[in-house]
C-alpha positions in Angstrom: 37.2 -72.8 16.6 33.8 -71.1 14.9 33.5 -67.9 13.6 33.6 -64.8 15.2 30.2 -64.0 16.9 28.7 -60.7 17.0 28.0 -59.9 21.1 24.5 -58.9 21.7 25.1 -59.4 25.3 27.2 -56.2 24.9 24.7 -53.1 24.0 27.6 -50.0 24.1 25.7 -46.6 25.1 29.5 -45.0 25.0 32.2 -45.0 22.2 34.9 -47.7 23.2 38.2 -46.3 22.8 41.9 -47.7 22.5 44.9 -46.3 23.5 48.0 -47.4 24.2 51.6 -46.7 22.5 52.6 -47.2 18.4 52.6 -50.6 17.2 50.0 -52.7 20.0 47.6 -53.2 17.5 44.9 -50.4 17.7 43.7 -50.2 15.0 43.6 -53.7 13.8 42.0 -54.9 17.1 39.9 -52.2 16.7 38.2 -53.2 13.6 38.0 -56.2 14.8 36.7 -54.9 18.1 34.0 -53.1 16.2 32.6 -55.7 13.6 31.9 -58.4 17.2 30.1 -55.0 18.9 28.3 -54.7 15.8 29.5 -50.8 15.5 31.2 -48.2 13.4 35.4 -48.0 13.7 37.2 -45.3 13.6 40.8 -44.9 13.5 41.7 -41.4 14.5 45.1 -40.9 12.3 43.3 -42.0 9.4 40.8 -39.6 10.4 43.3 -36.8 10.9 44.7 -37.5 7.2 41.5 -37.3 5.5 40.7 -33.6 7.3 43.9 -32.9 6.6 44.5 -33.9 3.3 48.4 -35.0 3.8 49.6 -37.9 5.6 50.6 -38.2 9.6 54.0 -37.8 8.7 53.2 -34.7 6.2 51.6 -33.4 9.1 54.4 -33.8 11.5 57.6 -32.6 9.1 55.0 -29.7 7.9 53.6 -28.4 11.1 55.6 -29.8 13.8 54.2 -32.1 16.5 52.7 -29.4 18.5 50.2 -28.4 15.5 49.5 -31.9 14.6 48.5 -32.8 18.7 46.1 -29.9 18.4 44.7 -31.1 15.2 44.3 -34.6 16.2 42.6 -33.7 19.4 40.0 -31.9 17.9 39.2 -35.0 15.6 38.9 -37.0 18.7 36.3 -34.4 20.2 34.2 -34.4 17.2 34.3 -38.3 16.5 33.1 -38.7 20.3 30.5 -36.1 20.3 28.8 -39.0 17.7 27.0 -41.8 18.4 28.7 -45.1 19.7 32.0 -46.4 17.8 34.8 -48.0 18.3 37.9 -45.5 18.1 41.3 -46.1 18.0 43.7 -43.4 19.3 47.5 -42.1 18.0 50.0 -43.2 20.6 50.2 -39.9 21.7 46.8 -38.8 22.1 46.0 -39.1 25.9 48.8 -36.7 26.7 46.9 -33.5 26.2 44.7 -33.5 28.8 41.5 -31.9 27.3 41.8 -35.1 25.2 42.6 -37.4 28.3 39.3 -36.0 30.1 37.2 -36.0 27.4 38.0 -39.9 27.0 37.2 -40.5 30.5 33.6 -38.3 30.4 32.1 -39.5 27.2 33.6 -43.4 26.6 34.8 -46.5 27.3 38.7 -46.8 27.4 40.7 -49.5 27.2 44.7 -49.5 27.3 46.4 -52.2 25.3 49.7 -52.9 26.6 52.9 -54.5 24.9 56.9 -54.7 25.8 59.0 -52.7 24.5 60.5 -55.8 21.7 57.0 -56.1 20.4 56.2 -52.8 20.1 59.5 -51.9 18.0 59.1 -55.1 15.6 55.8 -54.0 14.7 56.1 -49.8 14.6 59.1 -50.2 12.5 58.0 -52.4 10.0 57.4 -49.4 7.9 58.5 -45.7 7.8 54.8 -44.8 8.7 56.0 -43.5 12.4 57.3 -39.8 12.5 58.2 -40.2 15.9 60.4 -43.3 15.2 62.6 -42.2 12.2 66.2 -41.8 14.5 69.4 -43.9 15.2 67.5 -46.0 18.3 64.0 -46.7 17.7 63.5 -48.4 20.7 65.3 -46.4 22.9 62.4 -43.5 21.4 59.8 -46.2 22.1 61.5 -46.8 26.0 61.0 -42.9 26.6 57.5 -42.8 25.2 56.4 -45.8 27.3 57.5 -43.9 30.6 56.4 -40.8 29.7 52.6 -41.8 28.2 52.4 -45.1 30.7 51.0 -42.7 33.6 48.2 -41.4 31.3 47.3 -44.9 29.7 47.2 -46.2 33.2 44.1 -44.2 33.5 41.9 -45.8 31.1 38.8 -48.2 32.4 40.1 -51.5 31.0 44.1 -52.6 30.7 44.7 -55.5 28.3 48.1 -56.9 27.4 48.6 -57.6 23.8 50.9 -60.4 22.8 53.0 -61.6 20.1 50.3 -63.8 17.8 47.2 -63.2 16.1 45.0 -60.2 17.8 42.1 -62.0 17.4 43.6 -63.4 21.0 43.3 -59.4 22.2 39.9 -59.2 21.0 38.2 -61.7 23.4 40.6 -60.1 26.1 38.8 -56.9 25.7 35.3 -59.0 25.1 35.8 -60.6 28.4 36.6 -57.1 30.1 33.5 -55.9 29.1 31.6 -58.5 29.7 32.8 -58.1 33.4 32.2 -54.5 33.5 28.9 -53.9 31.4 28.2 -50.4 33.6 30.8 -49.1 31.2 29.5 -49.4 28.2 26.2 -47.6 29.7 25.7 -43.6 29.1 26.9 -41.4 31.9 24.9 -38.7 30.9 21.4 -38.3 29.1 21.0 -36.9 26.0 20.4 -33.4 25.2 16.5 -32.9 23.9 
């Protein structure tokens, strides 16, 4: 294999943004995502932490998850109301529905998908998950997946993410695009 070309083929108008649950690979496909687009990344927790000035899981033992949902969706608005990036999502970030809409008005989304034994090996490698830190892990990660499934199932692009490098997720998406270019167009024209 060569290296990793850039895709010129694929001009996005629209932010392309990942969701899916904790532990498919979001954020590291998404930087990877970003650098063969050629555009900025984003990842929206990281984001959260730097406006807030404490970590996720400050956030969450601080202010509850309510408060940190609120806070996280107003990160999402402003990074979308930008020009074209590739952002990756919290787990837990289409379930407010302001959010959820705004996703479908203004970008691209694509849903990586993982079972349930891949998603726990890699969202408990460290203690970086608020939601996670119980007796039964996956049995947390079995209830998100049926509760958030619904709202992912939404999003313009499904991909499955498997275990191995996600390099291999990458060209999945690349490939999804490539079939769907009207995507990456602007819905809407920009304000003068």
């Amino acid at each position: 294999m060569g290296q990793a070309r850039k895709h010129p083929d694929l001009s996005c108008a629209r932010p392309v943004v990942l969701v899916g649950m904790m532990g498919v690979g979001k954020t590291t496909v998404g930087r990877r995502l970003a650098s063969r687009l050629d555009l900025p990344f984003f990842d929206a927790d990281h984001e959260i932490e730097k406006a807030a000035g404490m970590t996720v899981s400050d956030l969450f033992a601080a202010h509850g998850e309510q408060s940190f949902r609120e806070g996280e969706a107003r990160v999402i608005k402003r990074l979308l109301e930008g020009p074209p990036h590739v952002l990756a999502t919290g787990g837990g970030a289409v379930v407010n529905p302001e959010t959820r809409a705004l996703i479908a008005e203004q970008a691209v989304s694509i849903w990586i998908r993982a079972d349930v034994d891949t998603i726990v090996k890699r969202a408990t490698k460290r203690n970086t998950r608020p939601l996670l830190q119980n007796d039964d892990p996956r049995e947390t990660v079995i209830r998100l997946m049926k509760e958030r499934e619904p709202f992912y199932a939404s999003a313009d692009i499904h991909v499955d993410s498997h275990p191995g490098p996600h390099a291999n997720t990458v060209e999945l998406i690349l490939d999804a695009l490539r079939a769907r270019p009207d995507l990456l167009t602007a819905t809407k024209e920009p304000s003068s």
